[in-house]
Steps between C-alpha positions, in 0.01 A plus 500: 500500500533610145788749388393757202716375203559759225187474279676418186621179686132430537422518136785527282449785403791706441501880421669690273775644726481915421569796664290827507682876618331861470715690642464942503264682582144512332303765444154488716268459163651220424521307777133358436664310221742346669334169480523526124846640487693186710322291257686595160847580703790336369624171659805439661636141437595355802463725843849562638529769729129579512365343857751730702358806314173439547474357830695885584197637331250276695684587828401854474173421523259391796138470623450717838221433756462710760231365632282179589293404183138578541361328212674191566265265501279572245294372220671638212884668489687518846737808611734257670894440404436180285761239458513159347708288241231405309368215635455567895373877532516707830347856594616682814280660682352480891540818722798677686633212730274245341642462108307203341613320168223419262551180376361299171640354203425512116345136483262549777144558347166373623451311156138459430311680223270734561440855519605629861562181638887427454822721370837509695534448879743658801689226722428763772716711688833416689545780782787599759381708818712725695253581796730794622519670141103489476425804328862597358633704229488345194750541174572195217772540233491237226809457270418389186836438384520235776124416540565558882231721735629658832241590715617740813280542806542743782336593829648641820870432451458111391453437125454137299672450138325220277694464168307270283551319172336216293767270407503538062634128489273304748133575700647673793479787689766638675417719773814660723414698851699719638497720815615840635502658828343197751422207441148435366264232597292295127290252400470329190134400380403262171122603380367322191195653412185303607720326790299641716193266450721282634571684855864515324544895504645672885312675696389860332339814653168496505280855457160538543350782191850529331650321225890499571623529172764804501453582845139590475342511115074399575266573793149450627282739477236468692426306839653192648389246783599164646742370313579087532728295374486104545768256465264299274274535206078519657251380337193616319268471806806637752537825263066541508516487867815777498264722293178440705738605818600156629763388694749278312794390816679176296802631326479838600837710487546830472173746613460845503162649564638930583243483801793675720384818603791729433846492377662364251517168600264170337533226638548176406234283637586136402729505749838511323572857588535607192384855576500778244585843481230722363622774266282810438207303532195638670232284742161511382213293598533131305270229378518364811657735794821741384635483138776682353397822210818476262578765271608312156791747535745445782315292781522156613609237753852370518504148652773282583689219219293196450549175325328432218263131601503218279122594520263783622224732517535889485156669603397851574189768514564780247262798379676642199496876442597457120629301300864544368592586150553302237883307524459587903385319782413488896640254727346388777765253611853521403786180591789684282484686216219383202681223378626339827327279744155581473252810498124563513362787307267700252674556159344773333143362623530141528603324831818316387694203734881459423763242565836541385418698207201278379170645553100458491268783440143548555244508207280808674633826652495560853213681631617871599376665837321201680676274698635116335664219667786424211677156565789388282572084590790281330518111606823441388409473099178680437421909571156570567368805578141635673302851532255470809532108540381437109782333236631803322465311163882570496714523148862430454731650271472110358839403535587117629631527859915463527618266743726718701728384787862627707660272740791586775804290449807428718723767234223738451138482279333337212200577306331417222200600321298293220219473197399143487105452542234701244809578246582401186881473524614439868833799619673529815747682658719457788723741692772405826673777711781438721761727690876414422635428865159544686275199559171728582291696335581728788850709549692802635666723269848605614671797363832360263316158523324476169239213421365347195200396395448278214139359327492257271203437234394252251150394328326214430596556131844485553534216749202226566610510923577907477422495871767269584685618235524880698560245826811388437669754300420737807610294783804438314570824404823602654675861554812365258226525243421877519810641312483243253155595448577846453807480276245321227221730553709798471680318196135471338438881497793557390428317200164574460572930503829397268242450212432821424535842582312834506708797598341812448581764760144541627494345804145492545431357135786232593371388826143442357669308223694252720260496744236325282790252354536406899165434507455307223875268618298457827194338388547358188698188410274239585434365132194350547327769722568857419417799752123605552369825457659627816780305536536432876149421616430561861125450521217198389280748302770655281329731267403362132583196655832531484531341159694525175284753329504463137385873369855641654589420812635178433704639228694825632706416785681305266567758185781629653715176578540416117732798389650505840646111472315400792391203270439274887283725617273461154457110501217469683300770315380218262388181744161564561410592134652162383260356799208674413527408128205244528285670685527793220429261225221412665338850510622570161282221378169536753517885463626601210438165248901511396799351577812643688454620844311798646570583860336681750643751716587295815680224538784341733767219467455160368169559331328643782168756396495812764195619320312199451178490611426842537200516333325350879598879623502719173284437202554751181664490155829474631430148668528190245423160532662476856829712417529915530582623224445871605372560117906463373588232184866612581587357737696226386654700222618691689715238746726480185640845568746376774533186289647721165747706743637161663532327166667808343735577813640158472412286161518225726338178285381309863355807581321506177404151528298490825355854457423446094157247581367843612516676219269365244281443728431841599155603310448860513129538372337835320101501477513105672729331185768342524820708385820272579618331126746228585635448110841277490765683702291825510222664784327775403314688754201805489489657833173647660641862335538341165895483476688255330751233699637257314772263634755270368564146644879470581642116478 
């Protein structure tokens, strides 16, 4: 297992040490220029006294959450506490008695170009249940001076403390429960995403008309009718004979056909007594015998946990009232929330069968106000999906299929999850949990008897075995290691908040301002893969593809770390437009008949096109040759803005040297000529708004 060495150990680079203090307070109307200010301060030479000042100013400062996150996951930013050291991120979320860790790391991308198809992956999600606290207050305090997050959880007299912190000097998360009032019964469960196509994932709740997510988010609206599930995937002819009314025995495991005559109860046919519990639902007459009329508001069938089958079939009658809105959907069969085991439902219109997060959708709507058999099958590696017996003519989001899996081991679990077929570049990630003292994913809380919990993480990138690599630096991991552990992470932040400070007296200005300088020291230090758009992704279909956009997104998490003398946390910025470099050059030449490079708006780490492609789903002027261009010429021009502030914050000549290849070859073009001069030691560049640039080679 890899330990994070200090970045300019990696490269030789070494900064110019300086020191940055505001100290007073500033009037309101200037604050907006504060970013401009801390950039012409004066220098101190050396900092002396400076980390105890500003790690008091840090201290004063914290991120409160007094309750579960409810966009956490999601396809674009999360409202979770976020920690990380810039390599292995984490996001906690979950529910009261059920907090969950979202785990990933910076390196883990589905690499293949294309538009849609890959961008940056979640491990999955690492969660600790507390059956008794099962609906329980919830309130999370992060430090930022410390990087630590205390989450407190209370329900009738018993309450559950998990303080948790990504190590800043190696990939590990330390997790530390504690207990108050009885002792508390937990579980500890290891989820890559996609395991579950592997029968990997534990048993989940299964709900009949309700997606799970939040406690309730989607419903049916309309009519439902026996529902089947099969412990293997049926064939074409088995799913017509379903839909013509046919008997299909072989496999059979779970049945519920609401032919009861009153209560609340539907049983479970199959004979595995897996009964439901019918919630607001009202009996009406079915396709064939009883069905259930569900509101798409409130009612639906709650049905006992369920393993998710290596392999299965999901089948039910539905007549659809309406169809839902557009970013909504109706489930028809829930196993966890939408990303978890696997569900059966109409997104928008389209019937749409998911495992694990991974999906297929149907190319036709479902018929409204008629009754349709809708049968969702998966045989272990393919999804297919039928409406009355006929192939769907399902669609994809595109995206290879990751090779998921999460073993039980004699200290605790293992998981990994992988890119390796239908990619360009192969990733991988790989995650072991283990319980200091406990040899079971299983324990008992007792009051004044606190546990730990530590994860370790590593990539394919990093480490050729990274699954055996997480192996034995978890089941070696000892409890002498935990103050050790902290003493150097604690020692990092210290440092880190030592090289600069902001004091203003406005509290609220100040905790914005070191808040987003904790983000940025949590997920960026990995030099050759800088954050995504989000940062911590927690979902396969992160909006914009969760690239490095190259008409500002890219670009402004980092303006702030260059006056601040977070100089680490700015490394990476550059990778992937050193990477990309050919790529440009060859649309410079194809598109615009010049040399230098021209880039399009998407891209991702080592030379990987986001956009590419997407001409096949969007044809207009701002498609070129097979790049998106979104009609800018700027693009690239404008990647040297974060390149000028580095160079000028530290006139460091290694710096210069990789980044400087960049530079003439950036050809910003005005009425499709080329406007880059390289003469001798001088670049002269016309931007798009007819301004000047010209720079100056430095030997």
């Amino acid at each position: 297992m890899r330990k994070i060495e200090p970045i300019n150990e990696l490269t030789g680079w070494k900064p110019i040490p300086r020191v940055m203090e505001l100290t007073g307070r500033m009037p309101i109307p200037l604050l907006v220029f504060v970013g401009l200010l801390v950039g012409s301060l004066a220098w101190a030479a050396e900092p002396v006294a400076l980390p105890d000042a500003a790690l008091a100013v840090v201290s004063r400062h914290q991120s409160v959450f007094d309750g579960p996150p409810r966009g956490t996951p999601s396809n674009a930013a999360i409202d979770a506490p976020l920690l990380g050291n810039g390599y292995m991120l984490a996001a906690l979320a979950g529910t009261g008695g059920a907090p969950e860790f979202w785990l990933t790391t910076n390196d883990f991308w589905l690499l293949k170009h294309g538009y849609r198809v890959g961008g940056p992956r979640p491990f999955g999600r690492l969660a600790i249940r507390f059956p008794d606290l099962e609906g329980a207050t919830w309130k999370a305090e992060q430090d930022l001076a410390t990087a630590v997050t205390t989450l407190r959880m209370e329900k009738n007299g018993a309450a559950a403390t998990v303080r948790s912190w990504v190590a800043a000097t190696e990939n590990l998360l330390v997790v530390e429960l504690a207990a108050e009032g009885r002792p508390l019964a937990g579980q500890v469960e290891l989820m890559p995403a996609g395991a579950a196509a592997r029968g990997g994932e534990p048993a989940r709740p299964v709900n009949l008309g309700r997606e799970q997510y939040g406690g309730g988010r989607w419903y049916l609206d309309g009519l439902l009718d026996d529902v089947q599930v099969f412990d293997r995937a049926l064939s074409a002819d088995e799913v017509k004979s379903l839909a013509a009314g046919r008997r299909v025995a072989e496999g059979l495991s779970r049945h519920w056909a609401f032919d009861e005559p009153e209560g609340d109860a539907a049983r479970d046919g199959a004979g595995q007594e897996a009964h439901g519990t019918i919630r607001g639902a009202e009996r009406v007459e079915g396709a064939r015998g009883r069905a259930l009329k569900l509101d798409g508001r409130a009612a639906f069938v709650e049905c006992p946990p369920m393993a998710v089958p290596r392999e299965f079939t999901i089948t039910a009658s539905v007549q659809l009232r309406s169809h839902a809105p557009a970013g909504h959907a109706q489930y028809v069969f829930s196993m966890g929330e939408w990303n978890q085991g696997c569900s059966l439902g109409i997104s928008q219109d389209r019937l749409r069968l998911a495992v694990g997060g991974a999906y297929v959708q149907s190319a036709a709507p479902v018929p409204l106000d008629r009754w349709v058999r809708l049968t969702g099958t998966f045989d272990g590696r393919q999804m297919r999906i039928y409406i009355d017996g006929e192939d769907a003519g399902a669609k994809s989001d595109g995206s290879p299929a990751a090779d998921a899996l999460v073993e039980t081991m004699p200290w605790g679990l293992r998981g990994a999850r992988r890119f390796t077929g239908g990619v360009d570049i192969p990733s991988g990630v790989a995650c072991a949990v283990r319980l200091l003292d406990v040899r079971d994913t299983r324990f008992s809380l007792e009051p004044g008897k606190p546990l730990v919990l530590v994860a370790a993480m590593e990539s394919r990138f990093k480490d050729a075995e990274y699954l055996d690599a997480v192996t034995n630096r978890i089941e070696q991991f000892g409890p002498e290691e935990i103050e050790p552990l902290r003493a150097k992470h604690e020692a990092w932040w210290r440092d880190f908040w030592g090289r600069s400070m902001v004091d203003i007296g406005d509290p609220v200005i100040e905790q914005r301002y070191y808040l987003s300088q904790y983000v940025m020291a949590s997920c960026s230090r990995d030099p050759r893969f800088p954050p995504n758009i989000f940062g911590w992704v927690t979902t396969d279909s992160p909006g914009w593809q969760g690239d490095y956009h190259l008409n500002y997104n890219h670009m402004a998490p980092f303006y702030g770390l260059y006056s601040s003398n977070h100089l680490e946390q700015a490394v990476p910025y550059h990778a992937p437009l050193l990477d990309f470099m050919e790529r440009g050059r060859f649309y410079a030449e194809s598109i615009l008949g010049i040399r230098g490079v021209y880039f399009p708006v998407g891209i991702g780490p080592l030379g990987i096109e986001t956009t590419r492609h997407i001409g096949s789903t969007r044809r207009d002027a701002r498609v070129e040759d097979e790049g998106y261009f979104h009609g800018q010429k700027s693009n690239a021009a404008y990647c040297l803005v974060n390149v000028a502030m580095h160079w000028h914050a530290t006139y460091d000549p290694d710096y210069g040297r990789e980044v400087y290849p960049l530079v003439p070859a950036v050809a910003v073009t005005r009425n499709g000529k080329e406007a880059g001069v390289v003469s001798g030691e001088r670049i002269v560049l016309k931007t798009s708004a007819g301004e000047t640039i010209t720079l100056t080679r430095v030997p």
